[in-house]
C-alpha positions in Angstrom: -10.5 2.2 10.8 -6.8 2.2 12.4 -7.0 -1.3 12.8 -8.8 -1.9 9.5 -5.7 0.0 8.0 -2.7 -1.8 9.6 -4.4 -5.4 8.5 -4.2 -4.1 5.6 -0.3 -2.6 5.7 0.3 -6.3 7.3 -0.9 -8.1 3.9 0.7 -5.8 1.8 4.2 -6.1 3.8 4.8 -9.8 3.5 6.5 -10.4 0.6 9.3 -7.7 1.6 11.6 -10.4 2.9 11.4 -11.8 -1.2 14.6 -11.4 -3.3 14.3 -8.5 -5.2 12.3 -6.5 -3.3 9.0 -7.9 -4.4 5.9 -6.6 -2.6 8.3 -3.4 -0.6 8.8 -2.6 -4.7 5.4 -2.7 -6.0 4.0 -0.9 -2.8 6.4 1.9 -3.7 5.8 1.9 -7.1 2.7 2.6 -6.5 2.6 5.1 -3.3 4.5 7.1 -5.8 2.1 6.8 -8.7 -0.9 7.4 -6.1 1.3 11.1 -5.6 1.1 11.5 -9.5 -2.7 11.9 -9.3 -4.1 14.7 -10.6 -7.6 13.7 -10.6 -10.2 11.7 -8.8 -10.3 9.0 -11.9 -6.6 8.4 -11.1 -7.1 8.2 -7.0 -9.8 5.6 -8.0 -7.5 3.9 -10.1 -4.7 3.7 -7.7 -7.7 2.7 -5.2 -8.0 -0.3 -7.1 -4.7 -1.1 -7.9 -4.0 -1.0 -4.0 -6.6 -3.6 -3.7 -5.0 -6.4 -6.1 -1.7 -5.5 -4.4 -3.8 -6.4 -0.8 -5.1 -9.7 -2.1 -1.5 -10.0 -4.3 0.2 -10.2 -0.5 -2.3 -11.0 1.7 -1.1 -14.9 2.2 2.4 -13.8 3.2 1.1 -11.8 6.4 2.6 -13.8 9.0 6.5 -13.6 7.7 6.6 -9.6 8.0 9.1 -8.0 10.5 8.9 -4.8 12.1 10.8 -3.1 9.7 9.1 -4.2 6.7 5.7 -3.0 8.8 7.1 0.4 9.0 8.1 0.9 5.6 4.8 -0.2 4.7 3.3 2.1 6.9 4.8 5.1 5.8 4.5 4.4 2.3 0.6 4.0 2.7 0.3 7.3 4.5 2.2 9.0 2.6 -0.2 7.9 -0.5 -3.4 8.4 1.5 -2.3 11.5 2.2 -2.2 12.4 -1.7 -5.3 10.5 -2.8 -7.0 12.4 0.3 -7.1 15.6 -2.1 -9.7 13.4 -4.3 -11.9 12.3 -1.1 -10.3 8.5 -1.9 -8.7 6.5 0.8 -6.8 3.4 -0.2 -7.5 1.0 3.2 
């Protein structure tokens, strides 16, 4: 599951080196809409939207840095730790 979870933090972090913050802005965008949940429907939703953002990045896995990984990581916890209150887990 660990593993399965950074993969995933890998694919979404890619496009952070992008002008404009790119993939680093829609991750937080929506860590901090997963935090506005106040019901399962909306942890689902967010579920979901975590997924396109996975298969939005997931091509640009190789040009992260180890910054970019750790903002990535801590955004994602941060968010499963919200969406955990609704038994959802986004990766």
């Amino acid at each position: 599951m660990r593993t399965a979870m950074i993969l995933i933090v890998l694919g979404l972090a890619v496009g952070a080196c992008k002008k404009g913050g790119g993939m680093v802005g829609d991750i937080e965008a929506w860590g901090n809409a997963s935090c506005e949940c106040k019901d399962k429907a909306c942890a689902e939703k967010q579920k979901e939207e975590f997924n396109k953002l996975e298969s939005k990045y997931h091509d640009e896995l190789d040009k992260m840095n180890d910054e970019t990984e750790k903002k990535l990581d801590s955004i994602l916890e941060k968010a499963n730790g919200c969406l955990s209150k609704f038994d959802v887990s986004a990766g």
